[in-house]
N, C-alpha and C positions, 0 to 999 in steps of 0.2 A: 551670679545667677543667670545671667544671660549667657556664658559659656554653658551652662548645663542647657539649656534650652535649644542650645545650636546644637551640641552633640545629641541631644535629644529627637532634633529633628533630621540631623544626616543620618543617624541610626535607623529612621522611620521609611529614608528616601533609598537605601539599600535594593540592589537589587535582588528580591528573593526566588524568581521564578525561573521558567523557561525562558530564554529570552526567541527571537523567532529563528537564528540561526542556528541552534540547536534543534528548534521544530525542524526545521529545512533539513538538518544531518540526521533526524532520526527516521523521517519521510526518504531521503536517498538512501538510507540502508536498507528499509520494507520496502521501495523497488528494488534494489539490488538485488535482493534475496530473493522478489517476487520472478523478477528475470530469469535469474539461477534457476529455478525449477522450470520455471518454462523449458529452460533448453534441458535441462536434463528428463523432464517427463513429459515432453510437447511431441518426439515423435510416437512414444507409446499410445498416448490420447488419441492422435493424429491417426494410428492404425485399426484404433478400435470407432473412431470414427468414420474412416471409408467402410472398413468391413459391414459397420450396419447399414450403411448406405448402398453398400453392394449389394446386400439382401433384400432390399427395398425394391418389390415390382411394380411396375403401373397398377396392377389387379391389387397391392396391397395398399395404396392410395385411397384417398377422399377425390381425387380430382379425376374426373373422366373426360377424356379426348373427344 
């Protein structure tokens, strides 16, 4: 009876979950990926960011000199 109660409870001590090493490899692949796009669509962003900045006059500002 006592051996059923020890498998019973090794059974219960199992590890079922994530453990955090796994958190940690699944967190370095969504940076990795998040990176990956960066470089691949950072300078398109990048272009269409100057550009509206280029169009931007003082006269189309909130802030006067």
């Amino acid at each position: 009876m006592i051996e059923k109660i020890k498998r019973f409870a090794d059974r219960r001590n199992r590890d079922r979950g994530a453990s955090a090493t796994e958190y940690a490899l699944i967190m370095g692949f969504i940076v990795a990926g998040l990176i990956a796009i960066l470089f691949v669509f950072g300078p398109a962003i990048a272009r269409q960011f100057n550009s509206a900045c280029d169009r931007i006059t003082p006269a189309d500002s909130c802030v006067t000199p």
